[in-house]
VEXTI-153631 format. One record per residue: z, x, y of N, C-alpha, C, CB in turn; residue in three letters. Coordinates in Angstrom, 1 decimal. Glycine has a CB too. Layout:
N
     n.up   n.east   n.north    ca.up   ca.east   ca.north     c.up   c.east   c.north    cb.up   cb.east   cb.north   res
        Z        X         Y        Z         X          Y        Z        X         Y        Z         X          Y   Ala
...
REM end
This chain:
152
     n.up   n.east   n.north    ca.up   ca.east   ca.north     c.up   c.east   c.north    cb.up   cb.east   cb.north   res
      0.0      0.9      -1.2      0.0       0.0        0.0      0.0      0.9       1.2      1.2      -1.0        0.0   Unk
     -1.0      0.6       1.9     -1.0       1.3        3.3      0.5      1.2       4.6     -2.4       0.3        4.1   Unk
      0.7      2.0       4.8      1.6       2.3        5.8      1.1      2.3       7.3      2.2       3.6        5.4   Unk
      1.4      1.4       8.1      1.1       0.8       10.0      2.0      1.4      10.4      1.3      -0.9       10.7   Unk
      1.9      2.7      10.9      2.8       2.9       12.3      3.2      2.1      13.4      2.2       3.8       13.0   Unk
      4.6      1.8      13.9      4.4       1.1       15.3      4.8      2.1      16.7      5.5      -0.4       15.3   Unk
      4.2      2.0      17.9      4.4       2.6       19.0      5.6      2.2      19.5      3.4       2.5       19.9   Unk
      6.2      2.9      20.8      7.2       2.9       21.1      7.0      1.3      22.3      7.6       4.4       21.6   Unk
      6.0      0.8      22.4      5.9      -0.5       22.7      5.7     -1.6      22.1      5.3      -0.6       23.3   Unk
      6.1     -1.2      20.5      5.8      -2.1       19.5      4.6     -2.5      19.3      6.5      -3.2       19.7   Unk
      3.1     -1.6      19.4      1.9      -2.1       19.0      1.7     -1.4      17.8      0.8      -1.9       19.9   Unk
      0.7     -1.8      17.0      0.4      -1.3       16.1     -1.4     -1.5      15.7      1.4      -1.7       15.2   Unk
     -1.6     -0.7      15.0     -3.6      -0.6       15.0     -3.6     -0.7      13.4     -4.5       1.5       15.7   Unk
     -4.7     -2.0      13.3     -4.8      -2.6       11.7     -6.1     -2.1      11.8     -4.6      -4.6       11.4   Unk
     -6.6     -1.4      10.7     -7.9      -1.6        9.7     -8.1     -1.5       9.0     -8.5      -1.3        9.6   Unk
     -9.2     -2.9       8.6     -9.2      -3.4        7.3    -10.3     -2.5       6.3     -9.5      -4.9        7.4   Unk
    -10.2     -2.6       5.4    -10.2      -1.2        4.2    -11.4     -1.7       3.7     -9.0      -1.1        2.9   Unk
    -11.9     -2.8       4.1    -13.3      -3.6        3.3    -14.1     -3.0       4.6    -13.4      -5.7        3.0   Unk
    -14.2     -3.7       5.9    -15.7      -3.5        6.9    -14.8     -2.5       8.2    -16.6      -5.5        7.7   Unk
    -13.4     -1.9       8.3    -12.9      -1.4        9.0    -13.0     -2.0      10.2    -13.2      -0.3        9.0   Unk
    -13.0     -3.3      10.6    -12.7      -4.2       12.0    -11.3     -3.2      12.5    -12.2      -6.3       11.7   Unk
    -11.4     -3.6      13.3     -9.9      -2.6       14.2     -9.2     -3.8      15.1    -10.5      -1.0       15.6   Unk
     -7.9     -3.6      14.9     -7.5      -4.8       15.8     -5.7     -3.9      16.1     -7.4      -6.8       14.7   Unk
     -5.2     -4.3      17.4     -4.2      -3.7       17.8     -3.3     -5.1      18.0     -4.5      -2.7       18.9   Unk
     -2.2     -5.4      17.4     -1.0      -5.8       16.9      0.2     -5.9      17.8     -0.8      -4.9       15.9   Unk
      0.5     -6.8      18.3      2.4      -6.6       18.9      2.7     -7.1      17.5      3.2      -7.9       20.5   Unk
      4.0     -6.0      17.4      4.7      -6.1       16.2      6.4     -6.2      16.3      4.2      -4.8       15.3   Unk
      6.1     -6.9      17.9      7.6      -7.3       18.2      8.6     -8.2      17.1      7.6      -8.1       19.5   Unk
      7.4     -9.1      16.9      8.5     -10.1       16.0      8.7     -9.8      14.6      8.2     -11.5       15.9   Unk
      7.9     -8.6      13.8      7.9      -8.4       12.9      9.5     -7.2      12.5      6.5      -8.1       12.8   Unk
     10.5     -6.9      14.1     11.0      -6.2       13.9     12.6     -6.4      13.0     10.8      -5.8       15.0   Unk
     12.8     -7.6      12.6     14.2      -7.9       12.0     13.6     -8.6      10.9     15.4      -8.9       13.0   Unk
     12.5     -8.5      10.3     12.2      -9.0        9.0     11.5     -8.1       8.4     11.5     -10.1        8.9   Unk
     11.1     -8.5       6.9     10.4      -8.0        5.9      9.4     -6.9       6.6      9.7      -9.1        5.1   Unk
      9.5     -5.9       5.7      8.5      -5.1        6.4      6.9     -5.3       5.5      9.2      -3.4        6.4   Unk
      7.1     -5.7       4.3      5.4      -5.9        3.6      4.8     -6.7       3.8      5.0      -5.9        2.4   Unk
      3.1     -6.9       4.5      2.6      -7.6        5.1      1.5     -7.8       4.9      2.7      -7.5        6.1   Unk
      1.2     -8.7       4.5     -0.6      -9.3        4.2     -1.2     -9.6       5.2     -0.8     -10.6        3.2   Unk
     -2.7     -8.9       5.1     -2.9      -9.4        6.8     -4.6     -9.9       5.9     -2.9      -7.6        8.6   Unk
     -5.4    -10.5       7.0     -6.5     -11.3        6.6     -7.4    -10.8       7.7     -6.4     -12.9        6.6   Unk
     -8.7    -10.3       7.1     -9.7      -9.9        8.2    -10.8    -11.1       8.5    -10.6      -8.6        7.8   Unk
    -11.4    -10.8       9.8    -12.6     -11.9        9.9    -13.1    -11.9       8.7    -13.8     -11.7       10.9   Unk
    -13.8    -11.0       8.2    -14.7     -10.5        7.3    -14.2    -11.4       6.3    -14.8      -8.9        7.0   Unk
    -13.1    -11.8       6.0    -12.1     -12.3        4.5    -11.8    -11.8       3.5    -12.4     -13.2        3.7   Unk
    -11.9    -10.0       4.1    -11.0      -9.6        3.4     -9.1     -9.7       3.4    -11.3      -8.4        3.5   Unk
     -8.5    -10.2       2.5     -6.8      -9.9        2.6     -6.5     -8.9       2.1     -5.9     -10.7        2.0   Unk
     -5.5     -8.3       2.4     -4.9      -6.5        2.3     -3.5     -6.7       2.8     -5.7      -5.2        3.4   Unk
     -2.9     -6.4       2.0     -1.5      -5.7        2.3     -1.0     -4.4       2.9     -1.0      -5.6        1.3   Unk
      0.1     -4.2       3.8      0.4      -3.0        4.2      1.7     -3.0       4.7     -0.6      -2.5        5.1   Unk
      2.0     -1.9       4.6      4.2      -1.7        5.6      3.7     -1.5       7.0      5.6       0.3        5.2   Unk
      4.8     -2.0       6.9      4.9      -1.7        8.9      6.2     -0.5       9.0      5.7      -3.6       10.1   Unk
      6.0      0.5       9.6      6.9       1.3        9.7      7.6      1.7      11.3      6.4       2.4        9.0   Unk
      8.7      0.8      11.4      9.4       1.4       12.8      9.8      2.6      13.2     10.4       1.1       13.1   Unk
     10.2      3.2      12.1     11.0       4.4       12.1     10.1      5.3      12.5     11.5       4.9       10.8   Unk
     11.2      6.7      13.7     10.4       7.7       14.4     10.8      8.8      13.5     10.9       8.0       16.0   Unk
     12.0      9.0      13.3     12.1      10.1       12.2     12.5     10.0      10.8     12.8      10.8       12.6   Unk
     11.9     11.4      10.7     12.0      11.1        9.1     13.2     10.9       8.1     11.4      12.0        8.5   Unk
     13.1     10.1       7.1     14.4      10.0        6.1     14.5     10.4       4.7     14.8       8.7        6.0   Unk
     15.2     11.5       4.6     15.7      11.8        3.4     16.7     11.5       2.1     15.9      12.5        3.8   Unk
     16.0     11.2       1.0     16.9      10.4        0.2     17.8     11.9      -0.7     15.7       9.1       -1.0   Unk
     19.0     11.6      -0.9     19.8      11.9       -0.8     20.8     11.4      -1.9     19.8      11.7        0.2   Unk
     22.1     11.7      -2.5     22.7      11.3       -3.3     23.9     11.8      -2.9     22.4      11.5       -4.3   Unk
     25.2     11.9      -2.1     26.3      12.6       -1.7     27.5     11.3      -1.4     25.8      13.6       -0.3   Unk
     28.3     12.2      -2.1     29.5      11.5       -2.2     30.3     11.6      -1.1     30.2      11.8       -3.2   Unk
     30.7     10.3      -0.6     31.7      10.5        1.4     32.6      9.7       0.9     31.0       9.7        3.4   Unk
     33.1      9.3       2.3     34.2       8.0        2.4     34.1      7.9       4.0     35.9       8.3        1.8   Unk
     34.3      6.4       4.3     34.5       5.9        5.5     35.9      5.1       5.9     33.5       5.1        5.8   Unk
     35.7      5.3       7.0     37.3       5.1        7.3     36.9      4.0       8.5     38.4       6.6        7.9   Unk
     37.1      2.6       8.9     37.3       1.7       10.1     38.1      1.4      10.3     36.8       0.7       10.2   Unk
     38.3      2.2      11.4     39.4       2.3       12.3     39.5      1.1      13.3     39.4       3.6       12.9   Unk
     39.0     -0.3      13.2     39.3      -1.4       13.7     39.6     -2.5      12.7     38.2      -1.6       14.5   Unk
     39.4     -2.6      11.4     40.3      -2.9       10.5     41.2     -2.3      10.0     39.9      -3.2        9.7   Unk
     41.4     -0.9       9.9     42.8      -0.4        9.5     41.8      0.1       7.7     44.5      -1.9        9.6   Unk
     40.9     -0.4       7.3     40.2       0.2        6.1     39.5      1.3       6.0     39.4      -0.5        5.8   Unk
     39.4      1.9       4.9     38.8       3.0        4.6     38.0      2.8       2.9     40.0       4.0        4.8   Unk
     36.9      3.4       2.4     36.5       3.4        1.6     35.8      4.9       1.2     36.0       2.4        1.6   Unk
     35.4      4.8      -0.2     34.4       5.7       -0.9     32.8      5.2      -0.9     34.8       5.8       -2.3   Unk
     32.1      6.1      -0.2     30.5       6.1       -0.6     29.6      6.7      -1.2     30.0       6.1       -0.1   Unk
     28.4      6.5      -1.3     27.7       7.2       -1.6     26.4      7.5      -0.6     27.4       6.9       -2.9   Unk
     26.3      8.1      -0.2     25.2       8.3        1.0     23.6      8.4       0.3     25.5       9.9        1.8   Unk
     23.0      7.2       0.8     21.6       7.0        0.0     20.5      7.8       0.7     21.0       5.3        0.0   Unk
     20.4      7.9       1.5     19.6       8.4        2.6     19.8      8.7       3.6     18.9       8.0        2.9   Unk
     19.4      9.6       4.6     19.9      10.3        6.2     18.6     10.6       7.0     20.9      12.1        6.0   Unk
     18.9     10.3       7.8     18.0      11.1        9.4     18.4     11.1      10.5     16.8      10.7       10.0   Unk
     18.1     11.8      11.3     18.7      12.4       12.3     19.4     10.9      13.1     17.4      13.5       13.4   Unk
     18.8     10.0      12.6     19.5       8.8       13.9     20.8      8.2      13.2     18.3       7.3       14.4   Unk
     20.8      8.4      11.6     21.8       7.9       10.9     21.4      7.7       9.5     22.2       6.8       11.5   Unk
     22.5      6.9       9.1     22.4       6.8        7.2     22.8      5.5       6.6     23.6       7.8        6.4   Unk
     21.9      5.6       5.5     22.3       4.3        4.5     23.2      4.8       3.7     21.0       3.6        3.5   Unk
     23.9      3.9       2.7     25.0       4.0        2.2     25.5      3.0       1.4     25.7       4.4        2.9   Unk
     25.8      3.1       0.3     26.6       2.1       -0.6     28.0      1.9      -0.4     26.6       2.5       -2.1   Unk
     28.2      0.5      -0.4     29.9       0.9       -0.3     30.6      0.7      -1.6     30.7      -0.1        0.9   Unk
     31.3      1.2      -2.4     32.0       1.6       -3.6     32.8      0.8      -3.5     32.4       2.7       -3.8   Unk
     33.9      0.6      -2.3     34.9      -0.5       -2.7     34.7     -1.7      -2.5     36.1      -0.5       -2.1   Unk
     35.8     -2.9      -3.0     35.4      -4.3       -2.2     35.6     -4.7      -1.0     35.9      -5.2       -2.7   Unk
     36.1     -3.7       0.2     36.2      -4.4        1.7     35.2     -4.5       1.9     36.8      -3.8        2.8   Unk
     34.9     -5.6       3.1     33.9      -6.1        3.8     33.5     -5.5       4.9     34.0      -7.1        4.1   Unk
     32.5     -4.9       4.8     31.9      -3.9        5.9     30.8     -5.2       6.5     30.9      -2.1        5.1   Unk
     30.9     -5.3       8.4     30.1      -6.3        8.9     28.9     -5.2       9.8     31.2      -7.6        9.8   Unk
     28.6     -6.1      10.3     27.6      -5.6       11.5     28.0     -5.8      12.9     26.2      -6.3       11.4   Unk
     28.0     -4.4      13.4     28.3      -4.0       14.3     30.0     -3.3      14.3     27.9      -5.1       15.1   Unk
     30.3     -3.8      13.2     31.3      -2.5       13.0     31.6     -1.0      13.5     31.1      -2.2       11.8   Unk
     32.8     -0.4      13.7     32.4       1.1       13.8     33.2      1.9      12.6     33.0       1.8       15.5   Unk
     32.1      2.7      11.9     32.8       3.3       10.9     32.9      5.4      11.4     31.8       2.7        9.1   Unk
     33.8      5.5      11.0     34.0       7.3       10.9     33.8      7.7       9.6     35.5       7.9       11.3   Unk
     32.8      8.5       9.4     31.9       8.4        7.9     32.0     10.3       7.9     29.8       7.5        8.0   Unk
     32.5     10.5       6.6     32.4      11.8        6.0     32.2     12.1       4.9     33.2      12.4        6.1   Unk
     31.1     13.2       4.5     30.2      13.7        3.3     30.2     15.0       3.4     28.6      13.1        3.4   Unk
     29.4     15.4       2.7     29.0      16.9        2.7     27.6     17.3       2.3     29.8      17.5        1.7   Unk
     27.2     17.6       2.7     25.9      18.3        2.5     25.8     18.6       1.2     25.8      19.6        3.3   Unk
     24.4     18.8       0.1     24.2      19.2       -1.2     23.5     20.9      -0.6     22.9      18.1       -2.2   Unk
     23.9     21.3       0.5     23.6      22.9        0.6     24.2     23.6       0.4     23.3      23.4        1.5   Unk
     23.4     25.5       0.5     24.6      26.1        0.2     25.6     26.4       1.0     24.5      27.0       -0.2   Unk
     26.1     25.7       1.9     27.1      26.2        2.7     27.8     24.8       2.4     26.7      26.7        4.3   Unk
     27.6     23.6       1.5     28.3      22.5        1.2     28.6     21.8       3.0     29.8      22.9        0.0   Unk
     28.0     22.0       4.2     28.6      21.8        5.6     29.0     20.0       5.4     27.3      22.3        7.0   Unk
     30.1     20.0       6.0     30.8      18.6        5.9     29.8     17.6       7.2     32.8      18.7        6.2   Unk
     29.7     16.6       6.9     29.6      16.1        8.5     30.4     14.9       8.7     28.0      15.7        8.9   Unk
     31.1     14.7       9.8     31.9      13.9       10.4     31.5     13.3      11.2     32.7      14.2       10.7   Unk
     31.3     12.4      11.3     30.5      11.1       12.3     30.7      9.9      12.3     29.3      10.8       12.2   Unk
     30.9      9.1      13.6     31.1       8.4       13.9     29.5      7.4      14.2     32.0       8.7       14.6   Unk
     29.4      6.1      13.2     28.2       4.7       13.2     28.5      3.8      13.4     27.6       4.3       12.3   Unk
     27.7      3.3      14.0     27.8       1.9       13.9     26.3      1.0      13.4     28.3       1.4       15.3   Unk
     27.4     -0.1      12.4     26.5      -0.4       11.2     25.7     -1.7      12.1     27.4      -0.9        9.6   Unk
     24.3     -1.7      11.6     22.6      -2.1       11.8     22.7     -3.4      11.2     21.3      -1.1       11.0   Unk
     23.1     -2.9       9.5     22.5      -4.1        8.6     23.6     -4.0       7.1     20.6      -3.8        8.3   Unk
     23.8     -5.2       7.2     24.1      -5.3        5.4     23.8     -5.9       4.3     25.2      -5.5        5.1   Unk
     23.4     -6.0       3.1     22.8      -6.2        2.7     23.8     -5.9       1.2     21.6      -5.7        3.4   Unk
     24.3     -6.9       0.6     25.5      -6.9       -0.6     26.5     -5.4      -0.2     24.6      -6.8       -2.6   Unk
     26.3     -4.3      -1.2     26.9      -3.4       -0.9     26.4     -2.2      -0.3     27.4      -3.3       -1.7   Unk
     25.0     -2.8       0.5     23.7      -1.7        0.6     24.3     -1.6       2.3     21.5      -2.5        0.3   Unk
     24.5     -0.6       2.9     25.2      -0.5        4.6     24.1      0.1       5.3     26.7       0.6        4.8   Unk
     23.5     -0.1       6.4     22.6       0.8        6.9     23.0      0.4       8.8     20.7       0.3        6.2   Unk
     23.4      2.4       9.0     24.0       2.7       10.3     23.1      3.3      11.2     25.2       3.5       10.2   Unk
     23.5      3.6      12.2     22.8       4.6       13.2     24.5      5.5      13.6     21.8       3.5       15.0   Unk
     23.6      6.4      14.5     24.9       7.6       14.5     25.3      7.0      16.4     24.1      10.0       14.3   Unk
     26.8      6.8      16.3     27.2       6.2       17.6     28.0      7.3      18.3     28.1       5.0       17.4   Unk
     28.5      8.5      17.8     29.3       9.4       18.5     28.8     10.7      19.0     30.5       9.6       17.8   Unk
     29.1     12.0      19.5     28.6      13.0       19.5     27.9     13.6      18.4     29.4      13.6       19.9   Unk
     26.6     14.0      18.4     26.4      14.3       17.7     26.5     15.9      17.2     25.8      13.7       17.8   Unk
     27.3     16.8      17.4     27.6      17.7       16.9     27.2     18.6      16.0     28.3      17.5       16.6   Unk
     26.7     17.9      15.4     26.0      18.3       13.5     24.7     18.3      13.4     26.3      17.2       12.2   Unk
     24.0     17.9      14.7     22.4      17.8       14.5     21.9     19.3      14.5     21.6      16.9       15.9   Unk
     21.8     20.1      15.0     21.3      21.8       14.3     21.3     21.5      12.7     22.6      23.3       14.7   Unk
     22.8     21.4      12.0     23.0      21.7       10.6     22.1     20.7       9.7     24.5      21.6       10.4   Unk
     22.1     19.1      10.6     21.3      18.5       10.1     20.1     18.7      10.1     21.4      17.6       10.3   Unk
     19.4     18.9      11.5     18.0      19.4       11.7     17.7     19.9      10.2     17.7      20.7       12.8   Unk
     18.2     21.6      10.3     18.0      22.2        9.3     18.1     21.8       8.0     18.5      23.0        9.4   Unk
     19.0     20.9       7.9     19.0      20.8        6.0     18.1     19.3       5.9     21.2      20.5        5.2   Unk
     17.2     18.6       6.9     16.3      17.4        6.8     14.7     18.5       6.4     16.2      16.3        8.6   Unk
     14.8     19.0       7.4     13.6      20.2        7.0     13.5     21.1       5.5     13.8      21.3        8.3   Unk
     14.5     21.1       5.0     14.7      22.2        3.6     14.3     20.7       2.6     17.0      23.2        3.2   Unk
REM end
């Protein structure tokens, strides 16, 4: 399935794979739903494709953390699914209820050789059963170490 970039004005440029019509897209409303998308050309060809918001890239990942919300007084164990520079998905292991717009203080460690810990403060996007997906809300401190270990 083809992959649509979107611009930082939410447009995006469709062409279709049968006669290559070109058509440019607001893909505003497509931004809080499903991202796979069947689209239909004059021509009548139908074709599927993602829409991709994301500016940087994400690395999947497998590292064991824990988060602590410090506005419920809870704390848990995770597993960190994926990372990029703007933030991370993450499973949550226990049964507290992690919401949206929460702030969590989240700590892991790197699978490098220097194992570097990262401590950070998110706040969570989306949830989805025990699936958490944040952006990074505090200093970011750790972006060099991250740079470097997104690039390796």
């Amino acid at each position: 399935m083809k992959k649509i970039y979107v611009n930082d004005d939410n447009q995006a440029t469709i062409i279709c794979p049968k006669c290559a019509f070109t058509k440019q897209i607001d893909m505003t409303n497509f931004k809080n739903t499903q991202k796979r998308v069947k689209g239909k050309c004059r021509c009548g060809e139908v074709f599927g494709f993602t829409i991709e918001f994301r500016k940087n890239y994400r690395k999947k990942v497998r590292l064991a953390g824990e988060y602590h919300n410090n506005g419920k007084g809870k704390k848990g164990e995770i597993i960190v699914e994926d990372l990029s520079m703007n933030g991370i998905r993450f499973v949550n292991l226990g049964s507290d209820q992690i919401s949206i717009d929460d702030k969590l203080e989240v700590k892991f460690k790197l699978d490098n050789q220097m194992r570097s810990e990262i401590n950070i403060l998110v706040k969570v996007i989306w949830v989805k059963d025990k699936m958490i997906g944040t952006k990074f809300s505090g200093p970011k401190s750790f972006k060099s170490e991250l740079g470097f270990y997104l690039r390796t």
